[in-house]
PAKOLDREN-525645 format. One record per residue (C-alpha): residue in three letters; chain; x, y, z negated. Coordinates in steps of 0.2 Angstrom, whole numbers, always signed. Example, Ala and Ser with C-alpha at 12.3 -4.5 7.8 and 13.67 -1.06 7.14 Angstrom:
ATOM;residuo;cadena;X;Y;Z
ATOM;ALA;A;+62;-22;-39
ATOM;SER;A;+68;-5;-36
This chain:
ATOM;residuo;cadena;X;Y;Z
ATOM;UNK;A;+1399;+467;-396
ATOM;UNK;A;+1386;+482;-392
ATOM;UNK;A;+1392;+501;-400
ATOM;UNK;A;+1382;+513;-407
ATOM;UNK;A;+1388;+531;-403
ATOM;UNK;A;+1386;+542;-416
ATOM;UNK;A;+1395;+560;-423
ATOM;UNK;A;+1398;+559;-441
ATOM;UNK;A;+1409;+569;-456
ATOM;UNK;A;+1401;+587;-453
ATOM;UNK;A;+1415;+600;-459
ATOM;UNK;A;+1428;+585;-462
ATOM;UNK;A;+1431;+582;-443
ATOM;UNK;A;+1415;+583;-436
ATOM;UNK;A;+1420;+565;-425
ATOM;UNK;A;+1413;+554;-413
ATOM;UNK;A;+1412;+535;-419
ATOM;UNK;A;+1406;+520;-415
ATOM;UNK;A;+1400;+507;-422
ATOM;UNK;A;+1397;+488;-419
ATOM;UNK;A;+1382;+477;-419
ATOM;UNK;A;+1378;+462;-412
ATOM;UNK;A;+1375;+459;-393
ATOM;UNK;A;+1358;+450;-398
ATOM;UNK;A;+1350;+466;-404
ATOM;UNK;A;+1337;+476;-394
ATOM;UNK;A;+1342;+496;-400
ATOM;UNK;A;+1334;+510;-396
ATOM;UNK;A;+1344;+527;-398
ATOM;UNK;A;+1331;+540;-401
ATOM;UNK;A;+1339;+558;-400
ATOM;UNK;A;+1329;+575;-402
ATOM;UNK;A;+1326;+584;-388
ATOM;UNK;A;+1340;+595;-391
ATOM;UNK;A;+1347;+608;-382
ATOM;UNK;A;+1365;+615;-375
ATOM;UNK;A;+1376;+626;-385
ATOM;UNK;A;+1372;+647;-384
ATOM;UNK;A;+1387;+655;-373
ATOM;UNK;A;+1396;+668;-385
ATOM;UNK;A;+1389;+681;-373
ATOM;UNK;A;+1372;+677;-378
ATOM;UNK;A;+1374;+675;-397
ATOM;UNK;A;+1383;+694;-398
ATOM;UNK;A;+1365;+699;-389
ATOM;UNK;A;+1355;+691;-401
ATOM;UNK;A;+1363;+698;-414
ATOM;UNK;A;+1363;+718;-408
ATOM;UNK;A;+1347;+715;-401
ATOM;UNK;A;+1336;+708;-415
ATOM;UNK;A;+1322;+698;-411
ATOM;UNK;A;+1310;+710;-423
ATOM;UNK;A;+1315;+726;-434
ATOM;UNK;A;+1328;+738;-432
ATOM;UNK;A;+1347;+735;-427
ATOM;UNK;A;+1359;+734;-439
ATOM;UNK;A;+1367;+748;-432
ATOM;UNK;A;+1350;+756;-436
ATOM;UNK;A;+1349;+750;-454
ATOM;UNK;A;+1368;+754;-458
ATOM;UNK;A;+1363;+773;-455
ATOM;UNK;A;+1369;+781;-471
ATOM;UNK;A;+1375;+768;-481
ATOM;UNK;A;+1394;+764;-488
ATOM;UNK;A;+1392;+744;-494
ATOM;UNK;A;+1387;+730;-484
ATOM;UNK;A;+1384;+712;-493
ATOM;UNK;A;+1383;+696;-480
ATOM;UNK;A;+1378;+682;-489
ATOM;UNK;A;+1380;+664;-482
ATOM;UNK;A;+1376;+647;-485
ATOM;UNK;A;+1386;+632;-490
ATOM;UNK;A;+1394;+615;-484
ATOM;UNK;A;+1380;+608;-491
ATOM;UNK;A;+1370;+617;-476
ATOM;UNK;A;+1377;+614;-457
ATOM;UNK;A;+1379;+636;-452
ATOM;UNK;A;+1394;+639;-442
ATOM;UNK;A;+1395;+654;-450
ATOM;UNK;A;+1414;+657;-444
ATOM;UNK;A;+1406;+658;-427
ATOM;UNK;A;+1394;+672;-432
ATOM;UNK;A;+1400;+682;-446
ATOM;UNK;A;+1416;+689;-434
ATOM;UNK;A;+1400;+696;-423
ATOM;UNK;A;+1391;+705;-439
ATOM;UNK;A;+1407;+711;-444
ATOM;UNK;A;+1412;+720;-426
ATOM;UNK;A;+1392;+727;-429
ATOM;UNK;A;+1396;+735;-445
ATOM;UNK;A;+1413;+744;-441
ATOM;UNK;A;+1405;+751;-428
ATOM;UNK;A;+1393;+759;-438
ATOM;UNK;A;+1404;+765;-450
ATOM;UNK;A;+1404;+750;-464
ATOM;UNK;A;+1422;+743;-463
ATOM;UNK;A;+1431;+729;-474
ATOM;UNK;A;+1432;+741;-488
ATOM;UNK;A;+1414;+741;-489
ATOM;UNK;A;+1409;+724;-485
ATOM;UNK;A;+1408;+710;-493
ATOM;UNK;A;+1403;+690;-495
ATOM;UNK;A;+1392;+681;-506
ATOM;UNK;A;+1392;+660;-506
ATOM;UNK;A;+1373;+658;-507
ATOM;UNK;A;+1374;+641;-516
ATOM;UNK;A;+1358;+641;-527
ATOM;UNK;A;+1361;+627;-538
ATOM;UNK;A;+1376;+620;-530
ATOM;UNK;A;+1396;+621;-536
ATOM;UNK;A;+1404;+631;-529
ATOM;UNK;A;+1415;+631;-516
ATOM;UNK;A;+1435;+631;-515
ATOM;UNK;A;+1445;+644;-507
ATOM;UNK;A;+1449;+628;-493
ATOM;UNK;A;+1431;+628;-490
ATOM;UNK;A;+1429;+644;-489
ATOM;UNK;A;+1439;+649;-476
ATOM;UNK;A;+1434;+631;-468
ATOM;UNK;A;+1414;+639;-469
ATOM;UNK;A;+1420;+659;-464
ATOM;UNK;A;+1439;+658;-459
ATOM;UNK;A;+1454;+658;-467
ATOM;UNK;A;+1457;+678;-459
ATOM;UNK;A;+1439;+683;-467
ATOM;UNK;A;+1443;+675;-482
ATOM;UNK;A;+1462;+683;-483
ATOM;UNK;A;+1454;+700;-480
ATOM;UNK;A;+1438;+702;-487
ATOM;UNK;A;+1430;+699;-505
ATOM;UNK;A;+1421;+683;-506
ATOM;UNK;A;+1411;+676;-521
ATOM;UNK;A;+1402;+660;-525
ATOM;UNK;A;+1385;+664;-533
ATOM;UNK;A;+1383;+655;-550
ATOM;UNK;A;+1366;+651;-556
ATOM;UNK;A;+1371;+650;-572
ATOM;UNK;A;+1385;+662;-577
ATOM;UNK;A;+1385;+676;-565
ATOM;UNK;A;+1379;+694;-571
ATOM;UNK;A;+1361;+690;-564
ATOM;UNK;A;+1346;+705;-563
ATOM;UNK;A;+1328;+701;-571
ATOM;UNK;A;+1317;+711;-559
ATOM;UNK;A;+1298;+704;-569
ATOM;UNK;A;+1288;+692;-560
ATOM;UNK;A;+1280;+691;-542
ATOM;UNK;A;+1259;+690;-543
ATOM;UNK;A;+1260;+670;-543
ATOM;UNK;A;+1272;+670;-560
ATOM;UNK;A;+1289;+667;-552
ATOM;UNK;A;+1302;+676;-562
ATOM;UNK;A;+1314;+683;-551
ATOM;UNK;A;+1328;+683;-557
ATOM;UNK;A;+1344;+686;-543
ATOM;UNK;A;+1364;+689;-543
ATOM;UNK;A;+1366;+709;-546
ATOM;UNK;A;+1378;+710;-531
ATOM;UNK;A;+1365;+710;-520
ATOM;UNK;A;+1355;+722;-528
ATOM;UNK;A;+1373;+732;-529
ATOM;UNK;A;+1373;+731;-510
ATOM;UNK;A;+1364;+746;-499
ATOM;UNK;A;+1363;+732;-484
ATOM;UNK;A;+1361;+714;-486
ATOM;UNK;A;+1361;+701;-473
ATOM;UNK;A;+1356;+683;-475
ATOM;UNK;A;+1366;+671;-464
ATOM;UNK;A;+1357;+654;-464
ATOM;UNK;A;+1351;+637;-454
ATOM;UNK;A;+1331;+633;-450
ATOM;UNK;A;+1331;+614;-454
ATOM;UNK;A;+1317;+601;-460
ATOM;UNK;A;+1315;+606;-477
ATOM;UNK;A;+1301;+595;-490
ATOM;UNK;A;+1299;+610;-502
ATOM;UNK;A;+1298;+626;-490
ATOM;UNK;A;+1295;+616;-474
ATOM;UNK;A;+1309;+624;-466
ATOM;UNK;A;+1326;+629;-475
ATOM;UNK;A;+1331;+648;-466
ATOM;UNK;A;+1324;+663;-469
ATOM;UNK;A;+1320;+670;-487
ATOM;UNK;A;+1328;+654;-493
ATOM;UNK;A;+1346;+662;-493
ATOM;UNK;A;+1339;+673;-506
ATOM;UNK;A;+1328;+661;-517
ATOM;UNK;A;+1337;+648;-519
ATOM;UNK;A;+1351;+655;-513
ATOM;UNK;A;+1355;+669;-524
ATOM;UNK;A;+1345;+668;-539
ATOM;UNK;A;+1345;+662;-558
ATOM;UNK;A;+1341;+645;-561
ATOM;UNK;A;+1327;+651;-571
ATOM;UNK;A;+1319;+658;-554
ATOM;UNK;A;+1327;+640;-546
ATOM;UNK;A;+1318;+629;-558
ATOM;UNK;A;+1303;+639;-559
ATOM;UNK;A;+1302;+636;-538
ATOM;UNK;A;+1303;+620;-540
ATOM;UNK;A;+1292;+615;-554
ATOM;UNK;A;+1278;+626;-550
ATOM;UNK;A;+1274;+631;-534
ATOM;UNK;A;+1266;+620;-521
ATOM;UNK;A;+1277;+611;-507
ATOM;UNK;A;+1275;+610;-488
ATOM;UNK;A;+1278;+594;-482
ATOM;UNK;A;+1295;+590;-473
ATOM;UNK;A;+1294;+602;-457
ATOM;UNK;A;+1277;+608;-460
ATOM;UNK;A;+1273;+628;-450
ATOM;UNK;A;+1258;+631;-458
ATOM;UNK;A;+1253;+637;-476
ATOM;UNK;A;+1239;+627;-485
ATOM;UNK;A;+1222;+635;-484
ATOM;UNK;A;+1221;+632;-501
ATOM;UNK;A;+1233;+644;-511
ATOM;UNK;A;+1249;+650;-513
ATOM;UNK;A;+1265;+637;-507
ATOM;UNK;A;+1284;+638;-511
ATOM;UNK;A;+1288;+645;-494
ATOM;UNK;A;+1273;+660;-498
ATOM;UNK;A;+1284;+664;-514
ATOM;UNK;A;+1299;+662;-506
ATOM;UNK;A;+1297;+677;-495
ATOM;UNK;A;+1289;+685;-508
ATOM;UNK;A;+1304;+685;-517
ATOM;UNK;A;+1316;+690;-504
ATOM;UNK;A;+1305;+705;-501
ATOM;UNK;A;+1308;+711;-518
ATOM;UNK;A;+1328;+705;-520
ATOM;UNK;A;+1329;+716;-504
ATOM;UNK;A;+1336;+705;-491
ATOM;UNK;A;+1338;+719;-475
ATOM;UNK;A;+1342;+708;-461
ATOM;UNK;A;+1342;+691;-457
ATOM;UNK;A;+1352;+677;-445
ATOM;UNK;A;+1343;+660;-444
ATOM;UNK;A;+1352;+647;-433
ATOM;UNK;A;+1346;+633;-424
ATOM;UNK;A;+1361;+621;-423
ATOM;UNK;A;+1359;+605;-410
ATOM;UNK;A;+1366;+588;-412
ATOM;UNK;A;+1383;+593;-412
ATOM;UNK;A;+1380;+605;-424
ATOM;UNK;A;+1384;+618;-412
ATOM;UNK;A;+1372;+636;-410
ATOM;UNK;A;+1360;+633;-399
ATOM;UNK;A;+1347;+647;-405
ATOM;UNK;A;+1350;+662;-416
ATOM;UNK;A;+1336;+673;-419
ATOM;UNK;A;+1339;+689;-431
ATOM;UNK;A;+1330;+704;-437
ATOM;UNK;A;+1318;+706;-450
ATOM;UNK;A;+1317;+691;-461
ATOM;UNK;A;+1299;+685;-459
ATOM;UNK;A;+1295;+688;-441
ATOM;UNK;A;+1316;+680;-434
ATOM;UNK;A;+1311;+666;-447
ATOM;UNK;A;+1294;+663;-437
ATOM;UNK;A;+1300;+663;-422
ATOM;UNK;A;+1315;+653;-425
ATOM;UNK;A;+1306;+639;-434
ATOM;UNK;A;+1295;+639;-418
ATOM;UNK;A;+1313;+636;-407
ATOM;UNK;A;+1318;+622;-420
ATOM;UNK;A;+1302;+612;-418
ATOM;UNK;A;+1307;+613;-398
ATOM;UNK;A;+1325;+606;-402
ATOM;UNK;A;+1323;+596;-416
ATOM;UNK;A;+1308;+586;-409
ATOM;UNK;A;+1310;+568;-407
ATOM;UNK;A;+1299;+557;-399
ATOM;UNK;A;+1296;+540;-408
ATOM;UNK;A;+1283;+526;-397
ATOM;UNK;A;+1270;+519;-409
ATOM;UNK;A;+1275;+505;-404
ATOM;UNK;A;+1291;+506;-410
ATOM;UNK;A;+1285;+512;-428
ATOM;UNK;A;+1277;+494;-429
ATOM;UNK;A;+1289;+480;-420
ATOM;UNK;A;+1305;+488;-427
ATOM;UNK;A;+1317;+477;-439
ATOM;UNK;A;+1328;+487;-445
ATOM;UNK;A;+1332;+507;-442
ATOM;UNK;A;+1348;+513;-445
ATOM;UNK;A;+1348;+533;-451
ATOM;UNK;A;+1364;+543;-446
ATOM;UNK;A;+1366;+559;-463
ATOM;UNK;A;+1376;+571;-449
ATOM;UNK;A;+1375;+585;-448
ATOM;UNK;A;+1369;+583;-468
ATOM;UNK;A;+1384;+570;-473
ATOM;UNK;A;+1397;+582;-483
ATOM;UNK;A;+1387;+584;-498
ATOM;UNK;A;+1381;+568;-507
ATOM;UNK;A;+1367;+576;-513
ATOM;UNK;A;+1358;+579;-497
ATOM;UNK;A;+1356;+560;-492
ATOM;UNK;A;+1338;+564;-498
ATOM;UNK;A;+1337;+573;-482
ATOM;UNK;A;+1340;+556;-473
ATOM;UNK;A;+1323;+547;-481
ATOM;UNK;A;+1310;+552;-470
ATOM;UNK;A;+1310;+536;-458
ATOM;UNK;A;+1303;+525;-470
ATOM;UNK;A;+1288;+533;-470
ATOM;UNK;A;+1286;+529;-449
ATOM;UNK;A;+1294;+510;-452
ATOM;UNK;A;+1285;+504;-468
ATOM;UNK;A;+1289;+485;-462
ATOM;UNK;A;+1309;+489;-458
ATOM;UNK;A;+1324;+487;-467
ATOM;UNK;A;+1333;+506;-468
ATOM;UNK;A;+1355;+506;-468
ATOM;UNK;A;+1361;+523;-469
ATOM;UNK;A;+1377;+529;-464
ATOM;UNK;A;+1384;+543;-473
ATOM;UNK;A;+1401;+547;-478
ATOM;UNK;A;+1395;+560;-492
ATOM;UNK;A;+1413;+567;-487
ATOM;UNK;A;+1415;+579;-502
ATOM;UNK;A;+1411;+564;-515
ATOM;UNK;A;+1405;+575;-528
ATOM;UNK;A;+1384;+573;-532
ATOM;UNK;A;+1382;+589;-542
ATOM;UNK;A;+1366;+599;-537
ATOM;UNK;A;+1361;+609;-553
ATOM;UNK;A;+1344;+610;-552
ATOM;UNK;A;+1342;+590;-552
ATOM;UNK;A;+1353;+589;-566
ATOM;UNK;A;+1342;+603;-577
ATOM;UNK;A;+1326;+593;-572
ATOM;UNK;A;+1332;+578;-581
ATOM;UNK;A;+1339;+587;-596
ATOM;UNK;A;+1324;+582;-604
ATOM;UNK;A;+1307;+574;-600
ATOM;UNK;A;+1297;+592;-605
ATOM;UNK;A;+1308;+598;-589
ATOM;UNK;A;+1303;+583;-578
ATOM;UNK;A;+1283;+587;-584
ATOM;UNK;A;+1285;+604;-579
ATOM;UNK;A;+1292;+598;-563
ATOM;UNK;A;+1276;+588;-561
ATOM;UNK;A;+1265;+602;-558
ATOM;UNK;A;+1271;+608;-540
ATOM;UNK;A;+1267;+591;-535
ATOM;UNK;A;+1249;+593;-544
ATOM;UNK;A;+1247;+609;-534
ATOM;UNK;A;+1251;+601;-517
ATOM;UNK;A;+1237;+594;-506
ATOM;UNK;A;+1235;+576;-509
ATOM;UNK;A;+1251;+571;-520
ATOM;UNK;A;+1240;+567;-534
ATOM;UNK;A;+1223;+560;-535
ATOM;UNK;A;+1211;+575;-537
ATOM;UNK;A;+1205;+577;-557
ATOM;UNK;A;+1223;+574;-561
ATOM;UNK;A;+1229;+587;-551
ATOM;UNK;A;+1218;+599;-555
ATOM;UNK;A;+1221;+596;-574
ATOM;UNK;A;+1239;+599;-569
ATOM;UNK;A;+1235;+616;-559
ATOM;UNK;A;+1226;+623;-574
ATOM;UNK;A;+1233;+639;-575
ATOM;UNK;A;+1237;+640;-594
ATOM;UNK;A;+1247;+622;-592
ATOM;UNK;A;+1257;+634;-579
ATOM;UNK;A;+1260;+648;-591
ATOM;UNK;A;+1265;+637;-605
ATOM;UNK;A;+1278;+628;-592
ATOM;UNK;A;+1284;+643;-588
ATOM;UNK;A;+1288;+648;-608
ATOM;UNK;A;+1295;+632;-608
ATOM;UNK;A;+1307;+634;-593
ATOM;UNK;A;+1315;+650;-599
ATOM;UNK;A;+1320;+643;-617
ATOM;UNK;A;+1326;+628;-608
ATOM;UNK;A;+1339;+640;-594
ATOM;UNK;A;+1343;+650;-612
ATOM;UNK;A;+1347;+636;-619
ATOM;UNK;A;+1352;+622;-608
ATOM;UNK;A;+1372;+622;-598
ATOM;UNK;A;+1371;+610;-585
ATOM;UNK;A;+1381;+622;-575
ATOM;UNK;A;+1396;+615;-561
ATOM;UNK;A;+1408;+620;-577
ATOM;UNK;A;+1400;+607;-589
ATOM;UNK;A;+1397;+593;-574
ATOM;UNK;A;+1418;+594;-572
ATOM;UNK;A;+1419;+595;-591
ATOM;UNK;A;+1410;+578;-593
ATOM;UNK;A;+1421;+570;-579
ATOM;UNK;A;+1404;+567;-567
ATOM;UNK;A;+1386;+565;-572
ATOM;UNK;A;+1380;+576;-587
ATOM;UNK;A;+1360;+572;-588
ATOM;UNK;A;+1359;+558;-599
ATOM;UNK;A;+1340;+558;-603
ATOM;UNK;A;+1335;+539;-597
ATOM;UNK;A;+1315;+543;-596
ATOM;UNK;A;+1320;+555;-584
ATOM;UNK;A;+1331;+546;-573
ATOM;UNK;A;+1319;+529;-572
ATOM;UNK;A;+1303;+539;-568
ATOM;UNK;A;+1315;+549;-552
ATOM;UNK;A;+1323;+535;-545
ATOM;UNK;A;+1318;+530;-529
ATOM;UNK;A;+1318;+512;-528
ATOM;UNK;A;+1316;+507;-514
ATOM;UNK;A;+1329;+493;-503
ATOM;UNK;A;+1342;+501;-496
ATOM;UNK;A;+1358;+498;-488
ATOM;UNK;A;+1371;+514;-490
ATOM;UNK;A;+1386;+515;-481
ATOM;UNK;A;+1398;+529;-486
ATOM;UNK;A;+1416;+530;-490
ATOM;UNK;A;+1414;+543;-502
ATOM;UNK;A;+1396;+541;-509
ATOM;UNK;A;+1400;+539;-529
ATOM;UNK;A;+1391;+523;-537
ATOM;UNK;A;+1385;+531;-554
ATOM;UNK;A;+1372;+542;-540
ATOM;UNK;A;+1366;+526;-533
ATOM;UNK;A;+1364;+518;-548
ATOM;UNK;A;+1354;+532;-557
ATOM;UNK;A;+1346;+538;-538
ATOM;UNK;A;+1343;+522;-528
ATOM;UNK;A;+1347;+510;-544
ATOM;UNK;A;+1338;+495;-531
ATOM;UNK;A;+1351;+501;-516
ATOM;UNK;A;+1367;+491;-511
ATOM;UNK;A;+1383;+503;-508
ATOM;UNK;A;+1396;+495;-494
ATOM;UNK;A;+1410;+507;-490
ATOM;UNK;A;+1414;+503;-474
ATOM;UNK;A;+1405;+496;-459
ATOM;UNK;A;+1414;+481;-458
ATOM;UNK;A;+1409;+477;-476
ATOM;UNK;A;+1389;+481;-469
ATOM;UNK;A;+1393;+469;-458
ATOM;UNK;A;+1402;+455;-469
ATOM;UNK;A;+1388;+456;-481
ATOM;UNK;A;+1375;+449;-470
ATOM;UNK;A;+1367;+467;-465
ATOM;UNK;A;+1369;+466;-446
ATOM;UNK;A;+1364;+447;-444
ATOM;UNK;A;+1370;+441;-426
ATOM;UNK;A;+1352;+437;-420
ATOM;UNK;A;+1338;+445;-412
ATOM;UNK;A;+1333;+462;-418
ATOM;UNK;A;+1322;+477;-413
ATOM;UNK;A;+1333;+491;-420
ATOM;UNK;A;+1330;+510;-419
ATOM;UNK;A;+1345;+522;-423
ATOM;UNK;A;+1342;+539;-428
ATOM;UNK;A;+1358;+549;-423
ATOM;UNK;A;+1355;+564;-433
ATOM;UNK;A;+1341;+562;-444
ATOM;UNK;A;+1340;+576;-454
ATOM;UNK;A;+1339;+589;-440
ATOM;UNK;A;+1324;+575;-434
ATOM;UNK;A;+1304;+578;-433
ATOM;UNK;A;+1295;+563;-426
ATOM;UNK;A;+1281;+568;-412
């Protein structure tokens, strides 16, 4: 039999496999562009030397406390390969351990375990240095009023405890922002899920690596920075990882302009291009979740094809290493249908989601105000905090409106070891889960006759051209 080639298990290995499939098939492998790891000479430069604002060593002028905040597994940062760097940058300017510490940017998410931790920064940072795990529900968390648009922002007060704050983060496709990186470390990252819920229900989205802002009004990635600006983000490391989720880019500096410029260098990696042809005669197209495959909930990020290959059948290979499907925010949405309305209006105030006099009903600005009422009782009042999901043993939103209007429905095949089977039944409830690829192959999937078949090795990372 042929092999497919693929890496797989980010943070749990990070391993080449291979997987069979039948001689008959015709596959094409369609990689991005990519681009070769940065030597360590060269990510210590772009680190001292920003690529716009002043130096850290600049910035640290004066100031005793120094917060790096960073991402989680859920995100593919290598941060125990830069945060040694920043460190070095600090001591240097007169910020040592004593006076530095970590913050787990997990918006939504659970937070992490001390393995993790030091699996994400190093076990010596960890053993040496104070490191927390923002909770967006029980943390002591700072109102700071609302930005012009209405969004509350609401973040963790150790960042406004901090004189410095540096944002460690990855520029990836992202269907809310356009790109994840940037001020996103902050909101989501570091804010109350008042703010978190608001973001999501009310502002309008940039489509999956969108660069530009509509010409229309605000969008998410507009309030985003917004928000970022007042939370007082001082410096910030956006990444560019390539298929091996190595660094092949970092741009630094001042959030907005090293965010710009590195979404500019992700579009050069992370292009892929895909032959019309190919988008109409394919059979089948088998989407590879690394270096997105530790956290269950980001399979999502691994949906985009269907869209090029209406007419395909779609597997998807993903261990979802970590097994446990908690998110936060997806949880809070479907706490009750009011929620899931309010989440309805970002889609209203997105170009061409809904047809025209129903999305500007939606966008009425009163229907937004009264949303927003409605979202703070609702965070006051509703705990669907990582502490209640463990509580409940698994899944806590039991609201079945909610989860039948939400479910994406359409065929797929998942194969994951660790994928848990209430998440497919209440996400993908038309969806097949096989736990192995031998059991994909036994049930018929990977029929032994002629196929066109295009893999995608690393679909989240991936931008069709």
């Amino acid at each position: 039999m042929a092999r497919i080639s693929l890496r797989s298990r980010a943070w749990h290995g990070d391993e080449q496999i291979e997987l069979p499939v039948p001689d008959v098939w015709s596959v094409d492998v369609l990689p991005p562009v990519d681009a070769p790891e940065l030597p360590e000479s060269e990510l210590q430069k772009a680190l001292a030397e920003p690529h716009a604002g002043p130096t850290l060593a600049a910035l640290s002028q004066g100031k005793s406390t120094a917060l790096i905040v960073v991402d989680d597994l859920g995100r593919p940062t290598p941060a125990h390969r830069i945060v040694p760097h920043l460190l070095a940058l600090l001591e240097a300017a007169g910020i040592g351990p004593e006076g530095t510490s970590f913050l787990v940017a997990t918006g939504s998410h659970r937070q992490i375990s001390r393995q993790e931790l030091e699996i994400k920064l190093g076990a010596d940072i960890v053993a040496r240095y104070r490191v927390h795990c923002h909770d967006a529900f029980h943390d002591e968390l700072r109102d700071l009023g609302r930005l012009p648009s209405g969004m509350p922002v609401v973040v963790n007060q150790r960042v406004l405890d901090a004189d410095l704050v540096i944002g460690v983060s990855c520029i990836l496709p992202h269907t809310l922002a356009g790109f994840s990186g940037g001020g996103k470390i902050m909101l989501p990252g570091c804010a109350g899920i008042l703010s978190i819920s608001a973001l999501h229900s009310f502002e309008a989205k940039r489509q999956r690596g969108q660069v530009e802002p509509s010409p229309r009004r605000s969008d998410a990635r507009e309030v985003i920075e917004e928000f970022a600006q007042r939370a007082g983000l001082d410096f910030s490391v956006n990444t560019v990882i390539n298929s091996r989720r190595e660094v092949a880019h970092i741009v630094a500096g001042d959030f907005r302009d090293a965010y710009t410029e590195g979404v500019r260098r992700a579009v050069e990696v992370y292009r892929t291009p895909i032959p019309q042809q190919l988008r109409e005669q394919t059979d089948l197209v088998i989407v590879n979740g690394y270096p997105l495959d530790a956290d269950p909930v980001q399979v999502s990020k691994s949906q985009w094809p269907r869209m090029l290959f209406p007419q395909a059948r779609m597997i998807l290979y993903d261990p979802a290493c970590d097994g446990i499907a908690y998110h936060g925010w997806s949880e809070f949405q479907k706490a009750s249908v009011s929620n899931m309305l309010c989440g309805a209006i970002s889609e209203a105030r997105t170009d061409g989601r809904y047809p025209a006099p129903l999305g500007t009903l939606l966008a009425l600005p009163f229907l937004r105000e009264l949303g927003h009422r409605r979202l703070r009782r609702e965070a006051q009042r509703t705990d669907v905090s990582f502490r209640a999901y463990q509580q409940e043993g698994g899944t806590i939103h039991t609201n079945t409106v909610a989860k039948r209007v939400m479910a994406k429905r359409a065929p797929l095949v998942i194969c994951s070891q660790s994928f848990p089977e209430w998440k497919r039944d209440v996400q993908f409830p038309n969806s097949v889960l096989l736990r192995s690829w031998e059991a994909v192959a036994a049930a018929g999937h990977l029929p032994d006759e002629a196929r066109r078949v295009v893999v995608l090795p690393c679909a989240p990372l991936q931008i069709p051209s």
